[in-house]
C-alpha positions, 0 to 999 in steps of 0.5 A, spaced: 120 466 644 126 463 648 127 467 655 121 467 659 125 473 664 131 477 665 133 479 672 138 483 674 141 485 680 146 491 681 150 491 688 156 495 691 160 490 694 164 494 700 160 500 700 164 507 701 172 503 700 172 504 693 175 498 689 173 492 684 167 493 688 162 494 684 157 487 682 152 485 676 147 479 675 143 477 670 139 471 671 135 469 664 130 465 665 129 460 657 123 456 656 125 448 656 132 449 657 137 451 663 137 458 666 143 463 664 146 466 670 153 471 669 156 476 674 161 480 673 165 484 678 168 492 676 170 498 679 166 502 675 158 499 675 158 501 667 163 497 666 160 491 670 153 491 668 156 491 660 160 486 661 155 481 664 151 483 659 155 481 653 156 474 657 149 474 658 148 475 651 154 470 648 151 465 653 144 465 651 146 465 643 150 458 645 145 455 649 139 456 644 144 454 638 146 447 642 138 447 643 137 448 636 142 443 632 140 438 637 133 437 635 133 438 627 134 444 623 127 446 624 130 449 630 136 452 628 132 457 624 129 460 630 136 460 633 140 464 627 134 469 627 136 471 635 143 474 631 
């Protein structure tokens, strides 16, 4: 009920040179409250996809808790069902 979208955006930064090159972005769209957007950057594209999703996740979780304490309890249980 709280993301609208998500986008995801996977990139190789520097092409064939190899390094901490490899880049993924995540953009979640929240209904009524600022978008989510976390990047991370790693040599292997696994590792920065699952990095940027659990920053996602962690950032999405806090974002929709504030939400939630401020407008009343009511709000708070919607919040805890995301968990």
């Amino acid at each position: 009920d709280v993301i609208k979208s998500i986008s995801v955006t996977v990139k190789d930064l520097n092409g064939p040179r190899g390094g901490v090159d490899k880049e993924c972005q995540i953009i979640v769209k929240l209904r009524k409250m600022q978008d989510v957007v976390t990047t991370a950057r790693d040599v292997s594209l696994s590792k920065a996809v699952t990095a940027s999703i659990n920053r996602a996740s962690r950032s999405v979780g806090r974002t929709v808790e504030r939400r939630a304490v401020r407008a009343g309890s009511r709000h708070l249980e919607m919040a805890m069902r995301l968990y």
